[in-house]
N, C-alpha and C positions, 0 to 999 in steps of 0.2 A: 504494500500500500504506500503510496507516496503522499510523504507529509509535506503538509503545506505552510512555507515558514511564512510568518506575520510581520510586518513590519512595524519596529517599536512607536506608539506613538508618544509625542510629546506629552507631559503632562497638561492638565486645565488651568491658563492664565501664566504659563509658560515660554518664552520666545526663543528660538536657537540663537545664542549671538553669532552675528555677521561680521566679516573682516573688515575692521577699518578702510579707511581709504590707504592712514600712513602705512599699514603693514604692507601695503602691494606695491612700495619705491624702492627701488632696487638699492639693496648695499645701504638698508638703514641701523643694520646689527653691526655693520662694523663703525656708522655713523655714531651709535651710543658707546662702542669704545674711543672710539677717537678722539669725541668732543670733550670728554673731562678731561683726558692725555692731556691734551690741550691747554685745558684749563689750570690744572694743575701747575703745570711747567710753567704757562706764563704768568698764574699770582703767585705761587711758590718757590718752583726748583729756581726759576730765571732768577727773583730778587734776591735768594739763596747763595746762588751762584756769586750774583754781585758783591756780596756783602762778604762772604768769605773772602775774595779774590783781594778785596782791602787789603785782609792779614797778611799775606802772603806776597804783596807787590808794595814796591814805592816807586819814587820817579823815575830811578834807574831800572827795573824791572821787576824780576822775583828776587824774594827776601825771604831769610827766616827769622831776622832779626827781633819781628815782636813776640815769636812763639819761645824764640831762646830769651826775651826779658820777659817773658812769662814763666817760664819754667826754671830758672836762674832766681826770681826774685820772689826770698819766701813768703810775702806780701801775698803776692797771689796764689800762692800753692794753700795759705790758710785760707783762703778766700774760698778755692774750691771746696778744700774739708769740710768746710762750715755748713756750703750749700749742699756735699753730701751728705753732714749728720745729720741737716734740718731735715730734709728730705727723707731719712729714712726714718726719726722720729717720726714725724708724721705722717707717712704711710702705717708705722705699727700700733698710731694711736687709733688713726683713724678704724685698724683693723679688729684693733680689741672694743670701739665700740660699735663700730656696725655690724660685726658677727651677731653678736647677741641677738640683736634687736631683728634681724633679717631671718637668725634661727626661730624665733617666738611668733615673727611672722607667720612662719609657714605651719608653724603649729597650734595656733589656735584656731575655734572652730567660726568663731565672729563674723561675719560680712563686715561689719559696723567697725568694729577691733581694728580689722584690716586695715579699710580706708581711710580710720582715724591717724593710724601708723604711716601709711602713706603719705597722709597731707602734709602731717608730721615732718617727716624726710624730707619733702620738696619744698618745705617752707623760703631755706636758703636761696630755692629757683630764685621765687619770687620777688626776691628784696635785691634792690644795688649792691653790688659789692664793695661799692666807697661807702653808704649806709651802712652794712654790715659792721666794716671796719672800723668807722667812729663811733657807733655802738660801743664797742671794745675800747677804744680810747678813753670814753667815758665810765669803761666798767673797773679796768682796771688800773686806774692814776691810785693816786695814795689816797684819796678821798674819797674812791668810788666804792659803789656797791659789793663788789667784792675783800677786800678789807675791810668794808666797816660791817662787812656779815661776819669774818669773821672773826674780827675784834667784840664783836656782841658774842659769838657764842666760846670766847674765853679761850680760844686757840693759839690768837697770838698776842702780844704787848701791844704792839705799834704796827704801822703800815709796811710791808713788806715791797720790795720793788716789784715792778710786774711790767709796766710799763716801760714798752725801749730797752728791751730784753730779750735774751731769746726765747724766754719761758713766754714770751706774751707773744712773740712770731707764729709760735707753736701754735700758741691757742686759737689763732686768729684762722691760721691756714685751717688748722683740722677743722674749726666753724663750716669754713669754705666746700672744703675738698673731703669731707666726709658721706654726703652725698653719691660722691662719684662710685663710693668704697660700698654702699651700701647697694645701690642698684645693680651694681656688678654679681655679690653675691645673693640677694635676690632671686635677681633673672635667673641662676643655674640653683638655688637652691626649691625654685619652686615646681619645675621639674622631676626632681626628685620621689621616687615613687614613696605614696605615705604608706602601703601597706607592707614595704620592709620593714619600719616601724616595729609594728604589730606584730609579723614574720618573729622578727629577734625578742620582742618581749615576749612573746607565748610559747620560744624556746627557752626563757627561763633567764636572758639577757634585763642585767638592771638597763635602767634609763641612759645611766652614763656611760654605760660600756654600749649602750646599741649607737646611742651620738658618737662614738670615738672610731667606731668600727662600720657605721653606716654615711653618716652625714657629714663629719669630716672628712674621709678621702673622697667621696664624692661630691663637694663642692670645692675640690682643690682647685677648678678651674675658674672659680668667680674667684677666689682669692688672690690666684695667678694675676687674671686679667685686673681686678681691681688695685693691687697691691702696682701693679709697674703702670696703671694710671694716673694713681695718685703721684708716683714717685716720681714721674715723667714731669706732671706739672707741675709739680713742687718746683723741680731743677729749675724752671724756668718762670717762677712767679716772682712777681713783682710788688703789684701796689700795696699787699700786706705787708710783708719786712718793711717794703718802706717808711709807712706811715707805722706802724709799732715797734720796731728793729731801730736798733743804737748803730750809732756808727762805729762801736768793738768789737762787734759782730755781722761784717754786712754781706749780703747773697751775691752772688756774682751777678746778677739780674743788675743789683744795684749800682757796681763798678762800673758795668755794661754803660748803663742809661748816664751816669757820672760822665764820662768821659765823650759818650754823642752829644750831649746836651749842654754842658760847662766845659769841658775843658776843650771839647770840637776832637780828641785823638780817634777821628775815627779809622784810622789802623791798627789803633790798639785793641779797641773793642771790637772791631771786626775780628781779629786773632782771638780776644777770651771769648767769642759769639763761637766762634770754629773750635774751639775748645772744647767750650759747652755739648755742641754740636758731636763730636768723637763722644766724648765721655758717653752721652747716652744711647749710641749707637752699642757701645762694646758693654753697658751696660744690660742692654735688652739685648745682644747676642750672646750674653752670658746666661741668659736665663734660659732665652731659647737651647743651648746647646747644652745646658744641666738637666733639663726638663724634658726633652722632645723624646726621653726613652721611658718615660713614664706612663704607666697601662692609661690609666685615666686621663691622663695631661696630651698622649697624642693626637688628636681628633684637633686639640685648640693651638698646640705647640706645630 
């Protein structure tokens, strides 16, 4: 008996979509690569290009002469140290508090919890980061809100410095760049299936060991990606050290913008911009090449 095949029809109040007109121009697939190429190289790599080329040339032609009074003068070798311990401070702050909260996230059962947590988080979008930062100016001078909390609750005699420090840099950036830390591990912790959870407690796994054993190695790659984005913008932030950061301690960001702006050495700073520039290259190829054999970290490494 020969069967007779039917042909599917469309559902009710259903339309097949039709091919655009743009999909039928010839060579428009290689046209969406091309056009950010594009784009890219001439607001980025080209001024890039420019600015480095400073470092490395004077009027007589190429030079190394600012990169050896960089690397000669221990002025600026503290200068880097500085902007890599702030930098890494503040990536491990940022770390130890947006875990928590990104973990508690996903475990409670709230719609409400949730969103409030969220708003929470992105409050920072919302607000100027020069507001943020006077904020701060105003919190913590000797007479601000933070000393005199806690001089009321008996902790310390007098006003501790805080302001024009590095301790107050600290504060100011992980205010900033805590966010970034947070949505990172987020995004890959919510993924995460809830009923291993469950899985490991009903084989007799306490809480802390099924977290240590389930949710930690498997959010290693928000941590990854969140940890070398904060640490990235750290290297290269500015308007916070400047306006809370002393001049005993200043980020290289700050030398940078010193020397374009006041002193005009723009071959200097062009050399600590190229500087800057390497360090975080071999920084983030270091990570890459410690990490890219890890079970969980290959997919993102």
């Amino acid at each position: 008996m020969m069967e007779i095949k039917q042909e599917k029809q469309p559902l009710p109040g259903y339309s097949v979509p039709t091919p655009g007109i743009f999909t039928k121009i010839p060579g428009l697939k290689w046209l969406l690569v091309v056009i950010p190429i594009i784009y890219v190289f001439t607001l980025l790599l080209y001024p890039m290009i420019g600015l480095f080329k400073l470092g490395v040339t004077d009027n007589s032609g190429f030079t190394l002469e600012y990169l050896k009074h960089i690397f000669l003068n221990k002025v600026y070798l503290d200068v880097i140290w500085i902007t890599l311990k702030i930098s890494f401070i503040v990536t491990v702050i940022t770390l130890l508090i947006s875990y928590p909260i990104a973990y508690l996230l996903i475990r409670i059962q709230s719609n409400t919890w949730k969103s409030i947590i969220i708003a929470l988080a992105m409050i920072p979008f919302w607000i100027s980061l020069l507001v943020r930062t006077f904020s701060w100016i105003v919190m913590l001078q000797d007479r601000g809100a933070i000393n005199q909390a806690l001089m009321a609750l008996g902790i310390i005699d007098e006003p501790i410095k805080l302001l024009y420090t590095t301790t107050g840099v600290v504060i100011g950036m992980v205010h900033v760049l805590y966010p970034f830390m947070f949505f990172s591990l987020y995004s890959v912790m919510k993924g995460i299936d809830q009923r291993l959870y469950q899985a490991a407690e009903g084989l007799g796994a306490r809480p802390f060991t099924a977290f240590l054993q389930i949710n930690l190695p498997l959010s290693l790659p928000g941590i990854l990606a969140g940890s070398l984005l904060v640490f990235v913008m750290s290297l290269g932030f500015f308007v916070t050290p400047a306006l809370l950061g002393g001049s005993g301690e200043m980020m290289i960001s700050m030398v940078i913008e010193n020397y374009i702006n006041k002193t005009l050495n723009w071959h200097l700073a062009s050399a600590l911009s190229l500087v800057l520039f390497v360090v975080t290259i071999i920084i983030l190829g270091l990570a890459f090449l410690s990490l890219r054999n890890h079970a969980v970290l290959k997919d993102v490494t």
